[in-house]
PDB file of N, CA, C and O in Angstrom:
ATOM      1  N   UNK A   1     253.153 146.061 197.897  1.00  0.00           N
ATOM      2  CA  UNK A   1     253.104 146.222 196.462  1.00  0.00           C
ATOM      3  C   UNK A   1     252.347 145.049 195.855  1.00  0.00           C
ATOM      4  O   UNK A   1     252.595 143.891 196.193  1.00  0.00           O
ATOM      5  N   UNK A   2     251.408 145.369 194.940  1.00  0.00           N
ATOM      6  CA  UNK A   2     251.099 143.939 194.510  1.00  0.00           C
ATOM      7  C   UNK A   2     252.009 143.689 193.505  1.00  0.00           C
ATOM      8  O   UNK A   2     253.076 144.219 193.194  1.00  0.00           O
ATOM      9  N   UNK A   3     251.157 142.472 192.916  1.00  0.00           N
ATOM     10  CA  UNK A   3     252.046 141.952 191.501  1.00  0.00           C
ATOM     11  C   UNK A   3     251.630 142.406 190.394  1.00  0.00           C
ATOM     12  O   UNK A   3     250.591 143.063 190.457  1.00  0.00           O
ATOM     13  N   UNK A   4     252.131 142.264 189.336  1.00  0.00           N
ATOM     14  CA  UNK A   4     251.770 142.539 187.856  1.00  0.00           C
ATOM     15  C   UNK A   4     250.624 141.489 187.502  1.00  0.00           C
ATOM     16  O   UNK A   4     250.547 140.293 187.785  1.00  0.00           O
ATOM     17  N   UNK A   5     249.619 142.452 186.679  1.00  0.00           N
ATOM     18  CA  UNK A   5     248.672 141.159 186.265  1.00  0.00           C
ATOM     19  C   UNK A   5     248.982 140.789 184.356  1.00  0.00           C
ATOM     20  O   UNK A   5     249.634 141.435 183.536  1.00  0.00           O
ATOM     21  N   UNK A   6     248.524 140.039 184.268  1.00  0.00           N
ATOM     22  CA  UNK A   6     248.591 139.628 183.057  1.00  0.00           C
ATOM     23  C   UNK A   6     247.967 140.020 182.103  1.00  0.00           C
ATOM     24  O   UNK A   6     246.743 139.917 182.024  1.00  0.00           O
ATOM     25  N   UNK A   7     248.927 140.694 180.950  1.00  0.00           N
ATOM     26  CA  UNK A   7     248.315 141.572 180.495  1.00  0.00           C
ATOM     27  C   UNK A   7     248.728 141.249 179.002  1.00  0.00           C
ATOM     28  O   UNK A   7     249.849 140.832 178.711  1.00  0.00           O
ATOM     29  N   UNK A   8     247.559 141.516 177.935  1.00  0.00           N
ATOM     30  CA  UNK A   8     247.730 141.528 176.661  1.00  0.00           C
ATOM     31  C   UNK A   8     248.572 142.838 176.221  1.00  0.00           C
ATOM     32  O   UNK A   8     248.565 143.971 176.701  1.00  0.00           O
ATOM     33  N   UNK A   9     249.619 142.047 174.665  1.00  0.00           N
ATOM     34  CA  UNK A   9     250.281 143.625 174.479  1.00  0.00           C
ATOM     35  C   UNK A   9     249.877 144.447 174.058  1.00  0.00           C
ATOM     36  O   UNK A   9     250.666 145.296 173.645  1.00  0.00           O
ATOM     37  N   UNK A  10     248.500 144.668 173.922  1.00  0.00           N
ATOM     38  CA  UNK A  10     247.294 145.638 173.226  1.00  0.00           C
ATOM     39  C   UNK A  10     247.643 146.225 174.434  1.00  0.00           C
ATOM     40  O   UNK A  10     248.328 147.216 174.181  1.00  0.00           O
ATOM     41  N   UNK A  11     247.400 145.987 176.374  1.00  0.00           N
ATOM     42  CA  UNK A  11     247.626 146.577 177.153  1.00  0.00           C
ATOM     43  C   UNK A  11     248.728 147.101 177.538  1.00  0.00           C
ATOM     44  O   UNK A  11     248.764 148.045 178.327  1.00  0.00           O
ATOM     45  N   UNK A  12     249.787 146.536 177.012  1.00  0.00           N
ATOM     46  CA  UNK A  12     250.746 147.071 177.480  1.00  0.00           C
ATOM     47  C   UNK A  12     251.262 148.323 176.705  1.00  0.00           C
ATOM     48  O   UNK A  12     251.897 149.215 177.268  1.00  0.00           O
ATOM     49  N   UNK A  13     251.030 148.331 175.723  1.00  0.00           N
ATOM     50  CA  UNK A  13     251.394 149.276 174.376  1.00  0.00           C
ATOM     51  C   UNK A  13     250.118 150.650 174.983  1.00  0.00           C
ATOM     52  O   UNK A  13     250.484 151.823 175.045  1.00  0.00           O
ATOM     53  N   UNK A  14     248.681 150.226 175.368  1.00  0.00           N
ATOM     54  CA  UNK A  14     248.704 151.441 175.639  1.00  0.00           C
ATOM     55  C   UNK A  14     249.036 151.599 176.761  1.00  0.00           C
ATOM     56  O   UNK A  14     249.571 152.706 176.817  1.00  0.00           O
ATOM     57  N   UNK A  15     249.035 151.153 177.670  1.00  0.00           N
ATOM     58  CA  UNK A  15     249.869 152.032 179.243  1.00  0.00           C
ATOM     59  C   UNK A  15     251.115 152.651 178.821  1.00  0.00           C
ATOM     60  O   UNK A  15     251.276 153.619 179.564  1.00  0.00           O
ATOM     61  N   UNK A  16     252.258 152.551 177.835  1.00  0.00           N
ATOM     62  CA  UNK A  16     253.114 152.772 177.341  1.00  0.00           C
ATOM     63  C   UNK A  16     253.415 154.135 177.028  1.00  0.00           C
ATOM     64  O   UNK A  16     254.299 154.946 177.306  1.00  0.00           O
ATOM     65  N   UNK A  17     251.890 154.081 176.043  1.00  0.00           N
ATOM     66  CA  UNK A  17     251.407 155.249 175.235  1.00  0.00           C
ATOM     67  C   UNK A  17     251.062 156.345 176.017  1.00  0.00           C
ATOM     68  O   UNK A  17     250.998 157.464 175.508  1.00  0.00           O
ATOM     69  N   UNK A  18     250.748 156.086 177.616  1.00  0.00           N
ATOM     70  CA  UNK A  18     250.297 156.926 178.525  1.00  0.00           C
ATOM     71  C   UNK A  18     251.455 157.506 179.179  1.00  0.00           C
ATOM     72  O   UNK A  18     251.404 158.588 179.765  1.00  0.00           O
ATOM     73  N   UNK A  19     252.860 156.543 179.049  1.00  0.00           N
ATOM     74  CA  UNK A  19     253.700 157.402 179.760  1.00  0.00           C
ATOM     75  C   UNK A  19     254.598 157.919 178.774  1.00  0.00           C
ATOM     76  O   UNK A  19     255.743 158.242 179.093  1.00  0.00           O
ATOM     77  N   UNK A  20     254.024 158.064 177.191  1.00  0.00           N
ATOM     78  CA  UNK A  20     254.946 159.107 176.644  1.00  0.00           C
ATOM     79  C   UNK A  20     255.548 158.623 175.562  1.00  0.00           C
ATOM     80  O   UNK A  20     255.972 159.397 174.704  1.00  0.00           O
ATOM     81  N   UNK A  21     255.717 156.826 175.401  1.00  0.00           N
ATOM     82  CA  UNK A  21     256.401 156.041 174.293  1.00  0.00           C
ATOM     83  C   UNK A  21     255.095 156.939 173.182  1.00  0.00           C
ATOM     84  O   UNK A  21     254.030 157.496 173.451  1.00  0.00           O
ATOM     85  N   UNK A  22     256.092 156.631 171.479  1.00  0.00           N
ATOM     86  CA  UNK A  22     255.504 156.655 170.248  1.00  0.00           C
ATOM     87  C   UNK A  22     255.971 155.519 169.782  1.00  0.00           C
ATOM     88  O   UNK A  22     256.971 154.983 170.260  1.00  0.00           O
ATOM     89  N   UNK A  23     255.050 154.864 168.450  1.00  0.00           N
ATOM     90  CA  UNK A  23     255.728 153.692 167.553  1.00  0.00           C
ATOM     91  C   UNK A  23     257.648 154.847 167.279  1.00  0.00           C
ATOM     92  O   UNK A  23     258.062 156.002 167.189  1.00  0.00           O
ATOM     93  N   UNK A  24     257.995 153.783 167.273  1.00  0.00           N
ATOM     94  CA  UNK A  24     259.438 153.478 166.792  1.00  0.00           C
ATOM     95  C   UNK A  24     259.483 152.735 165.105  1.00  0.00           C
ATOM     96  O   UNK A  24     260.017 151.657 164.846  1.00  0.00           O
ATOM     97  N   UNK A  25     259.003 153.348 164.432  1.00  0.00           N
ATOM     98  CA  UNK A  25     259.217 152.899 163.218  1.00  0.00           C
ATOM     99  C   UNK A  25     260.269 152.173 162.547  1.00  0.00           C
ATOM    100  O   UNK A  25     261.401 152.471 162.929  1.00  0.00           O
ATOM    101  N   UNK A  26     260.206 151.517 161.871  1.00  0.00           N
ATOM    102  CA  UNK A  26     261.818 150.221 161.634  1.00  0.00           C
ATOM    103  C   UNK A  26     262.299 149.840 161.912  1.00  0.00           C
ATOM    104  O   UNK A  26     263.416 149.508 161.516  1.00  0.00           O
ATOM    105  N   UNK A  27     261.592 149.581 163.046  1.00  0.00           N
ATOM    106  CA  UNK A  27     262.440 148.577 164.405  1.00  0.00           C
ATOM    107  C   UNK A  27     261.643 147.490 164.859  1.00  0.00           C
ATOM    108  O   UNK A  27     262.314 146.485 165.094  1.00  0.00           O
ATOM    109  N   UNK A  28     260.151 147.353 165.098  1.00  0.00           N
ATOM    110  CA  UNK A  28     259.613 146.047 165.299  1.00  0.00           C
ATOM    111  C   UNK A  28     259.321 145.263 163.514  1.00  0.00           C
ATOM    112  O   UNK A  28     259.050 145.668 162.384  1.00  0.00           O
ATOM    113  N   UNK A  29     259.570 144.047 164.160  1.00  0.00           N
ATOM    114  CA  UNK A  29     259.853 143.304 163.168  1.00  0.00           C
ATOM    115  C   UNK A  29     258.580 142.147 163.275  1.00  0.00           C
ATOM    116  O   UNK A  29     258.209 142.042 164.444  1.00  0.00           O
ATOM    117  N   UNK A  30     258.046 141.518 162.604  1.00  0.00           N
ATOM    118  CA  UNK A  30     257.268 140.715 162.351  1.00  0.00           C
ATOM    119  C   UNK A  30     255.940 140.446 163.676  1.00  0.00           C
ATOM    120  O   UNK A  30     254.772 140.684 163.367  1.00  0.00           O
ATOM    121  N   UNK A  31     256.146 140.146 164.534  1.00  0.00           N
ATOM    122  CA  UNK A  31     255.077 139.649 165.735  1.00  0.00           C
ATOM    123  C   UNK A  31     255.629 140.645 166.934  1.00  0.00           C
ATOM    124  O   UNK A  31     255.402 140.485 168.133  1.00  0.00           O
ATOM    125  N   UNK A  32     256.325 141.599 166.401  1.00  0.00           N
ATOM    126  CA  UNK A  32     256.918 142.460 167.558  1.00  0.00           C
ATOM    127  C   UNK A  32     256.718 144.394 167.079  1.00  0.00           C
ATOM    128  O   UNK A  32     256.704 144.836 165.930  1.00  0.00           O
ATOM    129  N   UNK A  33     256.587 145.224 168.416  1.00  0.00           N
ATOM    130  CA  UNK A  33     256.392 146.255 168.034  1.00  0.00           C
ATOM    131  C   UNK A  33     257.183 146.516 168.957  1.00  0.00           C
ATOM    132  O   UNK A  33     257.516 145.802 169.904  1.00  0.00           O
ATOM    133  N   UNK A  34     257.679 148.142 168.541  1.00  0.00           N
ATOM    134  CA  UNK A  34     258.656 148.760 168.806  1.00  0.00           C
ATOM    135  C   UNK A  34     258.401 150.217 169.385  1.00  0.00           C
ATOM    136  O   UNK A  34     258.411 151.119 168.548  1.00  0.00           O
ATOM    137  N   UNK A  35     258.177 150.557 170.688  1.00  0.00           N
ATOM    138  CA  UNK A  35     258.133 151.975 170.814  1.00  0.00           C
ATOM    139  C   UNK A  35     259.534 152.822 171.413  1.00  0.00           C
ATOM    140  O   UNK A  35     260.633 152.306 171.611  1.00  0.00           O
ATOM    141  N   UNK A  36     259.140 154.358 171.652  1.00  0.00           N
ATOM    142  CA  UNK A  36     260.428 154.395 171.678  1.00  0.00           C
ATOM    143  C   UNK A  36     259.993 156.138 172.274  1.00  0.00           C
ATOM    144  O   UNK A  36     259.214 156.896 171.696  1.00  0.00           O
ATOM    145  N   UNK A  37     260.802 156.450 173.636  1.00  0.00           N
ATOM    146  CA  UNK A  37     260.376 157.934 174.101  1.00  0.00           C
ATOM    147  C   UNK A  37     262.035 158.350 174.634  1.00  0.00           C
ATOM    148  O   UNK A  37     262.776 157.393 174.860  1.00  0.00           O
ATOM    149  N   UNK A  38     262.602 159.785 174.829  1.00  0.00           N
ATOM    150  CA  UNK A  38     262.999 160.306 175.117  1.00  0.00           C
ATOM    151  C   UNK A  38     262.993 160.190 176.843  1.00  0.00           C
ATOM    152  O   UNK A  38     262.054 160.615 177.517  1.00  0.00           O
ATOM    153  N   UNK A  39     264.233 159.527 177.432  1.00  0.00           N
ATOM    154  CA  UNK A  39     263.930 159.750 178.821  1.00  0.00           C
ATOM    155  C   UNK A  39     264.699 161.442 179.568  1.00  0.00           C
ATOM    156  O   UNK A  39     265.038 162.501 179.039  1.00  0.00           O
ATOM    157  N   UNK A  40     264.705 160.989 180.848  1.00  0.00           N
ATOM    158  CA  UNK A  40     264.540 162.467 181.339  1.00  0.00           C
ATOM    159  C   UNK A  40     266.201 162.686 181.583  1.00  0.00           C
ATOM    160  O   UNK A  40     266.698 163.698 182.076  1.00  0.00           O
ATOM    161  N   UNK A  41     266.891 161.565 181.148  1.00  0.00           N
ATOM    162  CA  UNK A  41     268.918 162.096 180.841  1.00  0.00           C
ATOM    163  C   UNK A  41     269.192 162.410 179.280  1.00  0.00           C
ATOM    164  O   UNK A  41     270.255 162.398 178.660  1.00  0.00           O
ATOM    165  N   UNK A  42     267.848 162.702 178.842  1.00  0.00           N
ATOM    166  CA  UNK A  42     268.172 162.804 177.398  1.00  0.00           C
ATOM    167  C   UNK A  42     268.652 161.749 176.044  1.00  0.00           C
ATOM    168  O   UNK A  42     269.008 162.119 174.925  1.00  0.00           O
ATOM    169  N   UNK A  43     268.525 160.330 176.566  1.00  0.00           N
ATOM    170  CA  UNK A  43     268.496 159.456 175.998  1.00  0.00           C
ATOM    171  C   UNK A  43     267.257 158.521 175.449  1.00  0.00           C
ATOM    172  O   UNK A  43     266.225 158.460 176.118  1.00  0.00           O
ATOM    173  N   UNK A  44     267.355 157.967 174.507  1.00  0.00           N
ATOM    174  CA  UNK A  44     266.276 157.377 173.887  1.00  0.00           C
ATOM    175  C   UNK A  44     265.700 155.874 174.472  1.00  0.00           C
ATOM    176  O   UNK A  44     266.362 154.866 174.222  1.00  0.00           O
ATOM    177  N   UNK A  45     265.013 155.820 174.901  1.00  0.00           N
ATOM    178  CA  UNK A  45     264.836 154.622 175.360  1.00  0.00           C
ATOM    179  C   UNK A  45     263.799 153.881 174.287  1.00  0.00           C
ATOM    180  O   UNK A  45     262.693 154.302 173.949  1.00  0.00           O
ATOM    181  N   UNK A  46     264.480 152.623 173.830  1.00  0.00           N
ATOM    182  CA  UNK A  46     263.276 151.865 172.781  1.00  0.00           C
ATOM    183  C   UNK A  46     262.729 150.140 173.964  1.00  0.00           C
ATOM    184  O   UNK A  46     263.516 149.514 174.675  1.00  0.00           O
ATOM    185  N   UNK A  47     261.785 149.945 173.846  1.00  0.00           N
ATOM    186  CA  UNK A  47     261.245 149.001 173.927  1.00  0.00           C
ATOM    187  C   UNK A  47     260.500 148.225 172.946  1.00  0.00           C
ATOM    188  O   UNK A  47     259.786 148.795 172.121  1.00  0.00           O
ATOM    189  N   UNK A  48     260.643 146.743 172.991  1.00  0.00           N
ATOM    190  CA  UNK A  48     260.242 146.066 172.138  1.00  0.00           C
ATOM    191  C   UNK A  48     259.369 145.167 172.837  1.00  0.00           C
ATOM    192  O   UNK A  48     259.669 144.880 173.995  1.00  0.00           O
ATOM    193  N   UNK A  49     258.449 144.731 172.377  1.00  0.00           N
ATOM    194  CA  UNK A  49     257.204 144.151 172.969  1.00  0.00           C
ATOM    195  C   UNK A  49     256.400 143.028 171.953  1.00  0.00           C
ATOM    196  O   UNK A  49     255.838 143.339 170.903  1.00  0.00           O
ATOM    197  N   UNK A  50     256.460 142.030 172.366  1.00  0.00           N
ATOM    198  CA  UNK A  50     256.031 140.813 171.408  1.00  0.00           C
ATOM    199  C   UNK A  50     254.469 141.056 171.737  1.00  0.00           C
ATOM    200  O   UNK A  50     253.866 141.443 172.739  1.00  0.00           O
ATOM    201  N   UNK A  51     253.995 140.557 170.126  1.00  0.00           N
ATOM    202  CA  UNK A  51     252.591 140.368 170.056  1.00  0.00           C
ATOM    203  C   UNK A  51     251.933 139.393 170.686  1.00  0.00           C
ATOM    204  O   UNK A  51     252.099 138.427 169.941  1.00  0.00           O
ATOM    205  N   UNK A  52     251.073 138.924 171.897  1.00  0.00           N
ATOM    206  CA  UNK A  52     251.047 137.856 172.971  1.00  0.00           C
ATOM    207  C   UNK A  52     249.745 138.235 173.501  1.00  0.00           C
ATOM    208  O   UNK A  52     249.362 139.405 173.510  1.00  0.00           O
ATOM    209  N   UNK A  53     248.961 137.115 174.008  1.00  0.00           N
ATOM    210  CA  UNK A  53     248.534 137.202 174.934  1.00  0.00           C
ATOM    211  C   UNK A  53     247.885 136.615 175.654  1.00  0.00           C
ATOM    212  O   UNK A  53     246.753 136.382 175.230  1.00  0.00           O
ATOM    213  N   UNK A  54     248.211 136.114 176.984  1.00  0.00           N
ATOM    214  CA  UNK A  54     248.904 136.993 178.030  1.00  0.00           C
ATOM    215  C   UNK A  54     250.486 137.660 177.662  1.00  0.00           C
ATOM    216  O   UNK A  54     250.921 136.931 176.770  1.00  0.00           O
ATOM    217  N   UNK A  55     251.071 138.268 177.839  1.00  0.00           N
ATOM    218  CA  UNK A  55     252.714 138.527 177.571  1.00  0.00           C
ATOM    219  C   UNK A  55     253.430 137.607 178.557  1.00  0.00           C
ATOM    220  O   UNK A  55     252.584 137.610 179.451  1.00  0.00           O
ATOM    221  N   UNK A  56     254.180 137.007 178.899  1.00  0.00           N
ATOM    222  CA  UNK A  56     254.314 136.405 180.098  1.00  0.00           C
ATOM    223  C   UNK A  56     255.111 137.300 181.004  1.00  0.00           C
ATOM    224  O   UNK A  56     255.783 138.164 180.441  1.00  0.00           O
ATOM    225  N   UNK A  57     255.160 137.213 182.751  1.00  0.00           N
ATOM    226  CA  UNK A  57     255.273 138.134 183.742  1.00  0.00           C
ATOM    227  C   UNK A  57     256.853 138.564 183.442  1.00  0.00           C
ATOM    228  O   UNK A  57     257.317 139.686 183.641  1.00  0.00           O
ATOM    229  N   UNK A  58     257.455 137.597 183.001  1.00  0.00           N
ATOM    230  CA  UNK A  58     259.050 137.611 183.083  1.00  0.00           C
ATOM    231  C   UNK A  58     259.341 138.616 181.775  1.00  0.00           C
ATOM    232  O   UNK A  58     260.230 139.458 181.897  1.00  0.00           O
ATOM    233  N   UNK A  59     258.706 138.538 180.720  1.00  0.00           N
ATOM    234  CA  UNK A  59     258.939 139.125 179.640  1.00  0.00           C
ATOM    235  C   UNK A  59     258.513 140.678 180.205  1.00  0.00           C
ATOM    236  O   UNK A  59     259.189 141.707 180.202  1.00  0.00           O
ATOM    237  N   UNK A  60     257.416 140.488 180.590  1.00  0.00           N
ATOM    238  CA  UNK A  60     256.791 142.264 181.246  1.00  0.00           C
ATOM    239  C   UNK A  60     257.578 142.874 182.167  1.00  0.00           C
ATOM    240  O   UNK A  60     257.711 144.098 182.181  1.00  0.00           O
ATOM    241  N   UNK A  61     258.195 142.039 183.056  1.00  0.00           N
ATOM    242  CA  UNK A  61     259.307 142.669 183.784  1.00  0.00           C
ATOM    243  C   UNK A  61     260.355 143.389 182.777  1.00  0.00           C
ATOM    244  O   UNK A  61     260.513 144.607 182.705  1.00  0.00           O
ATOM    245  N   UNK A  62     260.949 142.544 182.117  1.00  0.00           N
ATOM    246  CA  UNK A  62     262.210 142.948 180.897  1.00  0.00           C
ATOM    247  C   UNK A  62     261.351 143.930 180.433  1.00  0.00           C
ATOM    248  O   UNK A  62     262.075 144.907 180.245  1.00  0.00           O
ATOM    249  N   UNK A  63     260.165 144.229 180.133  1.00  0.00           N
ATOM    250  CA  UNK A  63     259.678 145.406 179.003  1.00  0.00           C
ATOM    251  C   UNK A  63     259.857 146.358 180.072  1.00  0.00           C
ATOM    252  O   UNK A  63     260.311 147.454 179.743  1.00  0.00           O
ATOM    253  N   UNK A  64     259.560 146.133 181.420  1.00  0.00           N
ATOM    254  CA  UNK A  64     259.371 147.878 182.444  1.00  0.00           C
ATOM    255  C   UNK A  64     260.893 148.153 182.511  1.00  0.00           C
ATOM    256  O   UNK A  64     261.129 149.360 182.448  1.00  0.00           O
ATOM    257  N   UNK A  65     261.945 147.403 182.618  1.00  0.00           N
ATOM    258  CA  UNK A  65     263.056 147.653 182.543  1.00  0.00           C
ATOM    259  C   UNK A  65     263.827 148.107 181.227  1.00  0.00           C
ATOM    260  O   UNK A  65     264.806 148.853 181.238  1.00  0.00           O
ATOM    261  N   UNK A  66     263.411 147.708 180.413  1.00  0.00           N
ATOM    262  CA  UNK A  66     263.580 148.625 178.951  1.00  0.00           C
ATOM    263  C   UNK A  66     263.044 150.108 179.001  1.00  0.00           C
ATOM    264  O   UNK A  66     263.794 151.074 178.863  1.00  0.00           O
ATOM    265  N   UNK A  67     261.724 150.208 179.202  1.00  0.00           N
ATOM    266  CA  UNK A  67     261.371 151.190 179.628  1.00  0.00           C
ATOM    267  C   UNK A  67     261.693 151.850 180.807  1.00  0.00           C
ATOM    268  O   UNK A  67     261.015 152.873 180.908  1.00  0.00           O
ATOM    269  N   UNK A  68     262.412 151.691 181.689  1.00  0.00           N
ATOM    270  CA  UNK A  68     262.716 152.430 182.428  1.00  0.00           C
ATOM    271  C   UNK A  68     261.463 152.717 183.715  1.00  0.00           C
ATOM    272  O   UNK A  68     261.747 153.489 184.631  1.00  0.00           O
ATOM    273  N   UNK A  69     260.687 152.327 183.692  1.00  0.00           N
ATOM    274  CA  UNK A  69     259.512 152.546 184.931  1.00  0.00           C
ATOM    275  C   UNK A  69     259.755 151.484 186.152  1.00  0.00           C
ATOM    276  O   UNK A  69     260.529 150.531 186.060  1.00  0.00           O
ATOM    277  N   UNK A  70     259.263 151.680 186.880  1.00  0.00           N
ATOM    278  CA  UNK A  70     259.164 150.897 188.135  1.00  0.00           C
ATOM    279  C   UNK A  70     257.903 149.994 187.936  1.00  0.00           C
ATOM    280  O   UNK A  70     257.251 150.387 186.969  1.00  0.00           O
ATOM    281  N   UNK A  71     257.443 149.066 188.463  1.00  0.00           N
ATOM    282  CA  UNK A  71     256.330 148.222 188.548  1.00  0.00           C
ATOM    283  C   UNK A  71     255.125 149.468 189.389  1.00  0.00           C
ATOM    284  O   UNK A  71     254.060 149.889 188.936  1.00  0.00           O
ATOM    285  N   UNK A  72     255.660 149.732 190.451  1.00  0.00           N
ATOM    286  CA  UNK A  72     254.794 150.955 190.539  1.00  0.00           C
ATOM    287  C   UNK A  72     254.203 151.937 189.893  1.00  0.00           C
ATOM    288  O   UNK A  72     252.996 152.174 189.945  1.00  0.00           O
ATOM    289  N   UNK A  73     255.281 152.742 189.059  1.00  0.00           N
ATOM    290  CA  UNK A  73     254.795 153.416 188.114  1.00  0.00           C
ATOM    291  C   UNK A  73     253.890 152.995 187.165  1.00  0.00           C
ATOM    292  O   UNK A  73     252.890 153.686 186.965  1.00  0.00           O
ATOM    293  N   UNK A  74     254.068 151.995 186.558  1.00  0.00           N
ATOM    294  CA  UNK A  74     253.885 151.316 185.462  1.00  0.00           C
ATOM    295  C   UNK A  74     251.768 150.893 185.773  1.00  0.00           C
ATOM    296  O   UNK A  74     250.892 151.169 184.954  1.00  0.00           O
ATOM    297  N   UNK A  75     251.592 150.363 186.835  1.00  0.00           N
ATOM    298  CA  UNK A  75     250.822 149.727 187.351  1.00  0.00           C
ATOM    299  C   UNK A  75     249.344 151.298 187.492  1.00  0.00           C
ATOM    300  O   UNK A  75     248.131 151.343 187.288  1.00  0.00           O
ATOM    301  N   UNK A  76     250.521 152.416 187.988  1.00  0.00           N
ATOM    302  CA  UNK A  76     249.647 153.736 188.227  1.00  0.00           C
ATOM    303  C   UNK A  76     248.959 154.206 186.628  1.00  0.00           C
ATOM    304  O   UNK A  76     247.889 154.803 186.509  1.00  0.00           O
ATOM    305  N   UNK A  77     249.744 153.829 185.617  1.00  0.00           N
ATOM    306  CA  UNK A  77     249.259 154.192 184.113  1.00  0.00           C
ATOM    307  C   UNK A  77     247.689 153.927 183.992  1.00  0.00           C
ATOM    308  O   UNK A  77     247.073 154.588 183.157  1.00  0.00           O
ATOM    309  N   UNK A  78     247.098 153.122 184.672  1.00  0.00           N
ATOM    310  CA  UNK A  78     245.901 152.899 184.328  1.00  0.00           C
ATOM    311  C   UNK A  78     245.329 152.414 183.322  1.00  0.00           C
ATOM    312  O   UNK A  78     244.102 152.331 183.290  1.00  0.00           O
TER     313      UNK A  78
END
């Protein structure tokens, strides 16, 4: 597996966008955005994602785990 590369949250927001998140309206707050998709148990999953960049690796981990993807998955978004 490789590693995660470092990625601006312009990138991360759209790989995001590729697996299905929409803005989450009234929920990111100042230097932060908020998306937010329907997972597949029928629950809402929101992620929040600081404006950054690079994002740092530790923070991007916490965002794939908010989101619910694997580093694999995540990495396949393109």
């Amino acid at each position: 597996m490789s590693g995660l590369p470092l990625l601006s949250s312009n990138d991360i927001i759209r790989k995001l966008r590729k697996a299905g998140f929409i803005n989450a309206p009234h929920q990111g707050k100042g230097s932060h955005i908020a998306l937010s998709r329907l997972g597949d148990d029928g629950k809402r999953h929101l992620v929040i994602i600081p404006k950054r960049d690079p994002v740092p690796k530790g923070t991007l981990i916490s965002i794939l785990k908010q989101a619910h993807l694997t580093k694999e998955e995540f990495l396949e978004l393109g």
